[in-house]
C-alpha positions, 0 to 999 in steps of 0.5 A: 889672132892678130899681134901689137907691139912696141918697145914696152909691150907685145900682145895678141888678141882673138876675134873670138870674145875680141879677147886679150890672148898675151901681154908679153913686157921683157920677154915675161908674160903677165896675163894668165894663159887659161889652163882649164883646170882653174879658168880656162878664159884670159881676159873675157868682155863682159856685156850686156850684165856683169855677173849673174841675174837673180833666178837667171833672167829678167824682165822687160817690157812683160817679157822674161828673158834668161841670160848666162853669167856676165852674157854672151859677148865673150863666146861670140866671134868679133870683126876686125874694125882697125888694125895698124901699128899700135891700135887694134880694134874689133866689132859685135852687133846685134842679131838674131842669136842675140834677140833671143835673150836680149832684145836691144839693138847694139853695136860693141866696139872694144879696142886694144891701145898700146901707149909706152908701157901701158895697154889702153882697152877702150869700149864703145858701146853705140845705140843704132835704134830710132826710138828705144834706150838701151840697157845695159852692163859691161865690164873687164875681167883680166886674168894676171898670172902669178907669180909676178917674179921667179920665187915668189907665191901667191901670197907674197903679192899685194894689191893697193886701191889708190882712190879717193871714196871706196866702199866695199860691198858683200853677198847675200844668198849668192847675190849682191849685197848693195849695202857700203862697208868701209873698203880696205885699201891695201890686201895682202893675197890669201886664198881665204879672203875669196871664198864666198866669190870676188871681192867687190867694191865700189869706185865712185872716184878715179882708182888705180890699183897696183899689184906686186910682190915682194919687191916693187917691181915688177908691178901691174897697175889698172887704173880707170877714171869712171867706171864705178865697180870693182872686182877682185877674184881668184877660185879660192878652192883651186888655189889658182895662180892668178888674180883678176882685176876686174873694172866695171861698169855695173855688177850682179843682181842684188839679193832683194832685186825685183827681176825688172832690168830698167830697176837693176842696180848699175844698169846704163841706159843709153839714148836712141843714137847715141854713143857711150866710151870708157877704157881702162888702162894695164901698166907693166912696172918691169924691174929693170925699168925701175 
């Protein structure tokens, strides 16, 4: 387990998943700590799909291939790449294991930044082959406990989506429904609101979404300037006491999806030694800070 902190912010992070473990702002922890009850996962990498695949495989290049729910980088150990005073950063590479379910050469990189009262996580994804792209999806999956402040419940929090084109998209059979309806920007929390699964929308343009109770501060807002999808989600039938905020970059497999990976919707595709970098940033709004 490895620790960054500052006057603002103070957070750990396993090698395992390279998975956030703790967000500590003013002694108050912010990020949910995984009771197995509800979800016993904290801040998961999503890589190489978000969500699941349709029958769960896909194809490529004649050949089908299976692969879990948002894949197997956040149950793999990661190595430590850089560790000083405010930035921490960890490593995941092909091998044989991964082979077996996806046949692309990669390197992983995710980094922990700590700016003020903002926590930078940063992905580089890099393809070492000579010849072939690579595919692939990845995506956040941070678990903020609530209540944000003593007293308050669950549905006392609010999320605002602050972005300029929002979309909202719905689910099919299980599976994604890609077709636009008009994006709500302001939610009130309600367990109701979650229970056919998460909340996706589409998030072309810049977008910060805010959330906090009834006053407010304290507040958390996720903010990214290009990564296209968002997910909003919370197991509704457990009642649990947390809500992700999910960036991403690409999503689950449409209803009406043909199987074959170069077709799926949202897939990158990166060229032979090349390199592709995103990050979104957490920014803990405290009420004494206001």
């Amino acid at each position: 387990m490895y620790r960054l902190e500052n006057d603002y912010l103070a957070i750990t992070v396993s090698t395992h998943g390279a998975e956030l473990q703790s967000l500590v702002s003013g002694g108050h922890e912010y990020l949910w700590q995984g009771d197995a009850r509800y979800w016993k996962r904290r801040a998961p990498i999503l890589f190489p799909i978000v969500g699941k695949l349709k029958n769960g495989e896909y194809r490529y290049r004649g050949r089908s291939y299976t692969l879990g729910q948002h894949g197997f980088a956040r149950d793999r150990d990661f190595s430590l790449l850089e560790h000083d005073e405010d930035r921490i950063s960890f490593r995941l590479e092909d091998d044989g294991e991964s082979a077996e379910n996806y046949p692309f050469a990669f390197i992983l990189d995710l980094s922990y930044t700590l700016h003020g009262d903002t926590l930078r996580v940063g992905w580089q994804v890099a393809n070492p082959a000579a010849q072939e792209d690579l595919l692939f999806s990845i995506g956040g999956h941070p678990a903020f406990a609530l209540p944000l402040a003593e007293g308050d419940t669950f549905a006392d929090h609010h999320i605002h989506i602050e972005t300029a084109e929002l979309s909202r998209l719905g689910w099919r059979d299980g599976l994604l429904d890609p077709t636009p309806h008009p994006g709500e920007r302001h939610l009130a929390l309600n367990y109701a609101a979650f229970a056919n699964d998460a909340l996706i929308y589409h998030t072309p343009t810049p977008a910060t979404i805010r959330l906090h109770g009834k006053q407010p501060a304290p507040a958390i807002n996720v903010s990214y300037t290009d990564l296209p999808y968002l997910g909003l989600w919370t197991p509704a039938d457990k009642e649990a006491p947390f809500i992700c905020i999910e960036p991403w970059a690409g999503v689950m497999d449409c209803a009406d999806y043909d199987g074959e990976l170069e077709h799926k919707l949202g897939i990158i595709r990166l060229a032979p030694h090349s390199d592709w970098q995103r990050h979104y940033d957490i920014q803990i709004q405290r009420a004494d800070a206001a």
